[in-house]
TIKOL-226482 format. One line per field, with one value per residue: x, y, z of N, C-alpha, C in turn; residue number from 0. Coordinates in steps of 0.02 Angstrom, whole numbers, plus 50000, padded with zeros to 5 digits. Layout:
REM residues N
nX <- X_...
nY <- Y_...
nZ <- Z_...
caX <- X_...
caY <- Y_...
caZ <- Z_...
cX <- X_...
cY <- Y_...
cZ <- Z_...
i <- NUM_...
This chain:
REM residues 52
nX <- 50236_50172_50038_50066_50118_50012_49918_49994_49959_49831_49811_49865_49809_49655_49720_49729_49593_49536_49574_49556_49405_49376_49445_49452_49431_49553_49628_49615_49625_49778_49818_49782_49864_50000_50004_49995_50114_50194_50163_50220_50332_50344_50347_50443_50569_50548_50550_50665_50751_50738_50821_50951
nY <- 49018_49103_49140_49223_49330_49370_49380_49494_49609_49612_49647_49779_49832_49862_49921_50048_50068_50080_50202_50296_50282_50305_50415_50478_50395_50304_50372_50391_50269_50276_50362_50304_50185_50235_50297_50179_50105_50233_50211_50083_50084_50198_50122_50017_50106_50148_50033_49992_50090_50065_49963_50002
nZ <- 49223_49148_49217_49328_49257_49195_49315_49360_49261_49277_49389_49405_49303_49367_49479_49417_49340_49467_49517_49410_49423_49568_49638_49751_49847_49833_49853_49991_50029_49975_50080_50204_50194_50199_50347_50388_50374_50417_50561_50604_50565_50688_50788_50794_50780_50919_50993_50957_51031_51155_51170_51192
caX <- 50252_50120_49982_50088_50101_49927_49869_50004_49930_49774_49813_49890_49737_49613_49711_49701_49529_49493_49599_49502_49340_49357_49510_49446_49419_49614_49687_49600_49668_49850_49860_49774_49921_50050_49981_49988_50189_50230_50150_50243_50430_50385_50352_50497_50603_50540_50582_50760_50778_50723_50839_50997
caY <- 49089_49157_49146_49252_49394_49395_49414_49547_49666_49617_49693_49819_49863_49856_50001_50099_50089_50129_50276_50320_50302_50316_50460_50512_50317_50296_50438_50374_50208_50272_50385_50249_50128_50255_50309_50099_50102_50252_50197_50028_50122_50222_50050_49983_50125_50119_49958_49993_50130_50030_49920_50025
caZ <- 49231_49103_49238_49382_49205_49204_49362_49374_49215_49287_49459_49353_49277_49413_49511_49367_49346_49528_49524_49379_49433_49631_49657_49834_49887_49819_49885_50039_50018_49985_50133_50259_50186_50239_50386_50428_50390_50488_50629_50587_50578_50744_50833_50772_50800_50968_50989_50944_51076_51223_51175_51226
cX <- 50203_50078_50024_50088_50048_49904_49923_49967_49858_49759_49825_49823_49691_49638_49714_49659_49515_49523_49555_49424_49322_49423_49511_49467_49515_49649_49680_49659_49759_49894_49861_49854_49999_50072_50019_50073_50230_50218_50191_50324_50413_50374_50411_50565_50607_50534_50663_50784_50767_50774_50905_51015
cY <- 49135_49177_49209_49311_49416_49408_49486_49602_49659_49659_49763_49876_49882_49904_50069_50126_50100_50207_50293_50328_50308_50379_50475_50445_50290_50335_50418_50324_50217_50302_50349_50196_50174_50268_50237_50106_50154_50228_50141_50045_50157_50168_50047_50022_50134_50076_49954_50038_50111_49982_49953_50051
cZ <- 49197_49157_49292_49314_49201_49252_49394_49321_49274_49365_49436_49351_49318_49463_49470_49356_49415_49545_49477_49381_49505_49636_49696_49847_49874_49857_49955_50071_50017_50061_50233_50266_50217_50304_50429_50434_50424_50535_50631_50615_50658_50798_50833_50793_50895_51022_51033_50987_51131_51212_51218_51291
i <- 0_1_2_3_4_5_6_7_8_9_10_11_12_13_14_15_16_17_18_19_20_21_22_23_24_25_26_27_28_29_30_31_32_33_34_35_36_37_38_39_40_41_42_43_44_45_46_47_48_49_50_51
């Protein structure tokens, strides 16, 4: 279990420092990743309305 603690701080850490030294390339990064799960939910809900 120690090693799964460590490579969590260490993930931890490592978006820390890119927020800190990239903040565009992050901000980038967070709104690409949302971007991915709406599009994700309006599949899905779309999905679910063809179904009825």
């Amino acid at each position: 279990m120690p090693a799964k603690k460590y490579i969590t701080w260490a993930a931890a850490a490592f978006v820390a420092f890119y927020v800190i030294t990239q903040p565009d390339g992050a901000a980038e990064s967070v709104e690409n990743a949302a971007m991915g799960i709406s599009s994700a939910a309006d599949s899905l809900a779309t999905f679910v309305n063809s179904l009825a």
